[in-house]
C-alpha positions in Angstrom: 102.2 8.5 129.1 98.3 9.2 130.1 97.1 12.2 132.1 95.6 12.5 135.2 94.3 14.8 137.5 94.4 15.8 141.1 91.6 18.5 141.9 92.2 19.9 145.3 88.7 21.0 146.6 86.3 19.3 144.5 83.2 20.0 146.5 82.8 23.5 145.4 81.3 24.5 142.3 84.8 25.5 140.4 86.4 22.1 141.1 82.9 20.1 141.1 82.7 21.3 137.4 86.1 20.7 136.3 86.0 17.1 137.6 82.5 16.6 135.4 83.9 18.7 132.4 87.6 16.3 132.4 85.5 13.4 132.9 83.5 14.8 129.4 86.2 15.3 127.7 87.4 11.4 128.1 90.8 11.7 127.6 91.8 11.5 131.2 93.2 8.5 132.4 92.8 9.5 136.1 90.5 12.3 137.5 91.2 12.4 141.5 88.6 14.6 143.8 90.0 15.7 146.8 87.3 16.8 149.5 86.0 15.2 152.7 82.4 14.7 151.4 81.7 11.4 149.6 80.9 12.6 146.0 77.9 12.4 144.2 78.6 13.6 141.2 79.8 12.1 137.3 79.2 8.8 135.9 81.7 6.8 137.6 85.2 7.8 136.1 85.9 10.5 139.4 87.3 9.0 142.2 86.7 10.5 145.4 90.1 10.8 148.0 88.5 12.1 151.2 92.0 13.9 152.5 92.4 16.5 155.3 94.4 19.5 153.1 95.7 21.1 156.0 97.1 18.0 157.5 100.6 17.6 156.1 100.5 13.4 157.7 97.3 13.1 155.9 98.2 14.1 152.5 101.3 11.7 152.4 99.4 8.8 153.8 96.3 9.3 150.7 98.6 10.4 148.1 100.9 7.0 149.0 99.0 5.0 146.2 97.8 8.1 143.5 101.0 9.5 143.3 102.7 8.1 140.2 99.0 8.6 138.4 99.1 12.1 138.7 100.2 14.6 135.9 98.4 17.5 136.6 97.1 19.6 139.9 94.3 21.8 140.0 93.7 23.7 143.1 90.2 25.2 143.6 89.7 24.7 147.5 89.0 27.9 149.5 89.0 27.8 153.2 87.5 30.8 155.2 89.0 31.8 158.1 88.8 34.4 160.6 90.9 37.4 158.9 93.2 37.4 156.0 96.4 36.4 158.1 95.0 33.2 158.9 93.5 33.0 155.3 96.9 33.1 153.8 98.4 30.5 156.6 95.7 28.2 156.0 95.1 28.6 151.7 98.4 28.9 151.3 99.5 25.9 153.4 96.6 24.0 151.7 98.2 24.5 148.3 101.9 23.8 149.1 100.7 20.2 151.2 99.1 19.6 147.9 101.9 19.9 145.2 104.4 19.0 147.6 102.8 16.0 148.8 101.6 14.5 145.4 105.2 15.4 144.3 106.4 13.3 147.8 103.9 10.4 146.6 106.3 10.4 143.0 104.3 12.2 140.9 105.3 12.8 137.2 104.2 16.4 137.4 103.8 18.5 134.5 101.2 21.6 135.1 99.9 23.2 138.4 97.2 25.3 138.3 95.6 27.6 140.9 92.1 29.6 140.6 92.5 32.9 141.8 90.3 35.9 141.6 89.8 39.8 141.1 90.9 39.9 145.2 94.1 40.0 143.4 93.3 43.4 142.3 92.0 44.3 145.8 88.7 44.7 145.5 88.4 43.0 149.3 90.1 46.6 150.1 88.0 49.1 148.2 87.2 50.1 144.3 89.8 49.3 141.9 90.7 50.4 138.8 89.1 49.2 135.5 89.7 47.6 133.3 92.2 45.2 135.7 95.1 44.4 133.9 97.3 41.5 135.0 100.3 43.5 135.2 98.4 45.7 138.2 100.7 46.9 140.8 99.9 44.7 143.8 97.2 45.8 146.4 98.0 45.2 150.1 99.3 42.1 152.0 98.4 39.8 153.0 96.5 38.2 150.0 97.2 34.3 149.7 97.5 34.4 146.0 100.4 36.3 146.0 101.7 33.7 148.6 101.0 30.9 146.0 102.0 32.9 142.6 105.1 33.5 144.2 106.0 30.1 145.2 105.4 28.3 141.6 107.9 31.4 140.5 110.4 30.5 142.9 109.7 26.6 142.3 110.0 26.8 138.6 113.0 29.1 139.0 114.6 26.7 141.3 114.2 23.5 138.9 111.1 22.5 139.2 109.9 20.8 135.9 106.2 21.2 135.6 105.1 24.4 134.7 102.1 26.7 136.0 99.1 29.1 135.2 96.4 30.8 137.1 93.4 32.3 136.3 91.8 35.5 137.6 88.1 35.3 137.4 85.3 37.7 138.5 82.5 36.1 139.9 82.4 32.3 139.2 78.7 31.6 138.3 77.3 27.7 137.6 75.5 24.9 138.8 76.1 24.0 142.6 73.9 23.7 145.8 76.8 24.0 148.5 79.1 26.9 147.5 79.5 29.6 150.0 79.6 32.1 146.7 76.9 31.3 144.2 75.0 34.0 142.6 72.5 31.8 140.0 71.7 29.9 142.9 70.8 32.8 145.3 69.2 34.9 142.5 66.8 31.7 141.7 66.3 31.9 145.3 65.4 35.2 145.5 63.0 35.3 142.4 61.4 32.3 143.9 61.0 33.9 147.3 59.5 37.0 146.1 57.0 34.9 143.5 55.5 32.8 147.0 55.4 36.3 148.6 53.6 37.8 145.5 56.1 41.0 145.6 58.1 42.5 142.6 61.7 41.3 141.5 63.5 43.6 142.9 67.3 44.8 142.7 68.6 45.0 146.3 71.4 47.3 145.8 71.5 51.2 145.6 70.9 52.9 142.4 74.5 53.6 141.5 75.5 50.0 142.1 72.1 48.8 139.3 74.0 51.3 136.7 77.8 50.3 136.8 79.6 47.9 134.5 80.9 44.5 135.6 81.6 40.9 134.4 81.2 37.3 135.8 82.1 33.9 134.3 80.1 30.3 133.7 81.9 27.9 135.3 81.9 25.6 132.6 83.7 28.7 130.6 86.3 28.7 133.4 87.0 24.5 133.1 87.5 25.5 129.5 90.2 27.8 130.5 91.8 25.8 132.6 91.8 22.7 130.3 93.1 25.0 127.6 96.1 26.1 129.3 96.7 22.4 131.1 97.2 21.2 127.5 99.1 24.2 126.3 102.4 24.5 128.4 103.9 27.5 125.9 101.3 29.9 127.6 101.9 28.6 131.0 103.7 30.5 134.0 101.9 33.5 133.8 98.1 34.5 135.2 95.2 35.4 133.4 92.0 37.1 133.7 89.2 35.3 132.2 85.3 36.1 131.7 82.1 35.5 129.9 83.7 38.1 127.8 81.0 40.6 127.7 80.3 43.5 130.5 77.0 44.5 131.6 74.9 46.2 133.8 72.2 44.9 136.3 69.8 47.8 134.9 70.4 46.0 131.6 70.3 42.4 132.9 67.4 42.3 135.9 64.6 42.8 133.4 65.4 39.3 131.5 65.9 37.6 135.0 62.9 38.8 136.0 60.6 38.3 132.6 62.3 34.5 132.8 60.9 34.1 136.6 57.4 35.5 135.3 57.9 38.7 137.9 57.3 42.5 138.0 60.2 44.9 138.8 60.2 47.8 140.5 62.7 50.7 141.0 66.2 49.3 143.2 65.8 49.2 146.7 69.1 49.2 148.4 68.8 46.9 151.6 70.4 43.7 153.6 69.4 40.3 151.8 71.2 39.0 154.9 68.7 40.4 157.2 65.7 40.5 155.2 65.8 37.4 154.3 67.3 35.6 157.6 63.2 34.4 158.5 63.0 33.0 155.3 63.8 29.6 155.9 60.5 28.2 157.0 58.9 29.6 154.0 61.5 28.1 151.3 60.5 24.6 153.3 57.1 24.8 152.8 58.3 25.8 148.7 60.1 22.2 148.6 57.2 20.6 150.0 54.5 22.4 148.0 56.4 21.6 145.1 57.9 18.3 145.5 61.4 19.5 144.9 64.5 18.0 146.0 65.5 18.7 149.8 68.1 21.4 150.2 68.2 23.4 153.1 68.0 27.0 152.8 71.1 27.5 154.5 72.6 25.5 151.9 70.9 26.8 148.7 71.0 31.1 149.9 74.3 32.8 150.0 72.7 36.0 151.1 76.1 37.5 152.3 78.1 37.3 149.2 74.7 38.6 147.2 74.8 41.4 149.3 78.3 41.9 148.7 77.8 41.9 144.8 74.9 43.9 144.6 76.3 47.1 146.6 79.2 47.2 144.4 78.5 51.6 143.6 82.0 51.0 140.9 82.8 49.6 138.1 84.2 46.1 138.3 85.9 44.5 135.2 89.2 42.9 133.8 90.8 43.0 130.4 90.9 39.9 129.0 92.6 40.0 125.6 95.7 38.5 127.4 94.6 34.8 127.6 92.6 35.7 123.5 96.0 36.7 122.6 97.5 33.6 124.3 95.1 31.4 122.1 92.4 30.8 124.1 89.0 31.9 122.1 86.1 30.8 124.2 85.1 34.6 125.9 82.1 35.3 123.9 79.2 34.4 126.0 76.0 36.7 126.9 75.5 36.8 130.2 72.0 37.4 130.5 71.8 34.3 128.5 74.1 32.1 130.6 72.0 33.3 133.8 68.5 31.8 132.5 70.8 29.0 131.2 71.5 27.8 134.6 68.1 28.7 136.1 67.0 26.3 133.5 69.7 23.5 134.9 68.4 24.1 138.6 64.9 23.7 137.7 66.1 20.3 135.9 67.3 19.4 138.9 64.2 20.0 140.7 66.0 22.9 143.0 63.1 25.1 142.1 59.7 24.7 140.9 58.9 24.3 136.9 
């Protein structure tokens, strides 16, 4: 029997990636991308099922034909809502409408799989304890992925016969020009900004926040992950935390970002990218026209919010990760500094910024 696989909320850069990295692979006989938007991406094996998530009529009339195709779900969607109630009505709901529904549509389902986060920990609360450990107490409710851990549990426990996994990332870093949380792409834009405006690169966070440790992961690290553990069902239903696999710190990092961006630093300057930078749109178009580079508006390439929201992190912020090494899983070993002028380097290809 072949493989195939349902991504739920391919337009972000998580499921975007994983679509383009099974397509790479090859050995997929189906690769399904659930989002509204018509995709643009891969070379032809992805097909696109525009289907409403939250719409329970919706996902049974589009998974009708898919169904028996499908081995294997990855959910990566993310809705926001307006508080963390409704979060967990409408993730949560998105996720069960998914499984349940492909299952509805005959399915021969084998592996779910959910991308999480270090919210897990409760870091949406306050500081957390480091390193994270997956075996944490739990933070305060509500959290959808406690919602959705515990329903695979009680699935699998009731009979179920696929099995599942999760992963637990830090901040998911890679190439996309539409993600709500993307902090290559807003970095880039920021260094680019501040070269036009012939000012120093930087770091917009307090002092405290330029000195502690913390992690992230490339997105094509995470599609590793996840492949690893679709193929491997012995280390399945459980969570992991995954990462680059180093820790750093911004005092350590920001002067390679900004000798790769050709800019001057100066000492942190802890302030709002969200209002400083709220006038800069005007300035960024005159940028893509300067420069001939492709047409993105800035409210689609900045994500000054979550930026902000990283950079004024005054704790330490990191997860132990020798629980998915000791599972079998071997691909945490990246430099971080190294994977950040990486994917510069893919968003100048792309003509996102200027050569």
């Amino acid at each position: 029997m072949g493989k195939g696989a349902l991504i739920l909320g391919a337009s972000g850069m998580t499921g975007r990636n994983l679509a383009l990295h099974l397509e790479k692979c090859g050995d997929w006989d189906h690769i399904y991308a659930v989002q509204r938007r018509e995709i643009t991406f891969g070379k032809g094996n992805i097909k696109w099922l525009p289907v409403d998530l939250q719409s329970k009529a919706d996902v049974a009339a589009k998974f009708k034909e898919v169904g028996p195709n499908v081995t294997h779900v990855f959910f990566c969607a993310f809705q926001m809502t307006e508080n963390n109630v409704t979060d967990v009505e409408v993730n949560h709901g998105m996720f069960v409408h998914g499984v349940e529904g492909i299952e509805a549509a005959g399915a021969p389902l084998q592996h779910v799989q959910f991308v999480s986060g270090t919210k897990w920990y409760g870091n949406w609360i306050g500081p957390i304890k480091t390193p994270s450990r997956e075996d944490d107490p739990l933070a305060m409710r509500p959290m959808f992925y406690y919602n959705m851990e515990e329903y695979c549990q009680e699935r699998v426990a009731g009979g179920a016969k696929w099995k599942w996994a999760s992963l637990r990332p830090n901040p998911v870093c890679g190439f996309s020009t539409g993600s709500a949380m993307n902090l290559p792409l807003t970095l880039a834009v920021y260094a680019t900004l501040c070269k036009e405006l012939k000012l120093p690169f930087r770091f917009p966070g307090s002092k405290q926040a330029y000195d502690i440790l913390l992690e992230v992961v490339d997105v094509d690290l995470l599609a590793e992950g996840m492949v690893w553990l679709a193929h491997n069902p012995e280390a399945c239903n459980t969570s992991y935390n995954i990462s680059n696999g180093d820790v750093f710190r911004w005092s350590e990092v920001w002067p390679k970002l900004a000798e790769y961006w050709g800019l001057p630093t100066a000492e942190p300057m802890k302030c709002s990218l969200t209002a400083l930078m709220a006038d800069k749109g005007p300035l960024w178009d005159k940028i893509v026209k300067d420069h001939g580079l492709e047409k993105h508006s800035y409210q689609e390439i900045s994500t000054w919010g979550f930026a902000d929201w990283v950079f004024n992190q005054d704790t330490d912020w990191f997860s132990n990760v020798n629980k998915l090494r000791r599972a079998g899983f071997q691909g945490q070993k990246l430099d971080t500094a190294e994977m950040f002028t990486r994917q510069f380097d893919q968003f100048k290809a792309a003509n996102v910024f200027p050569q």
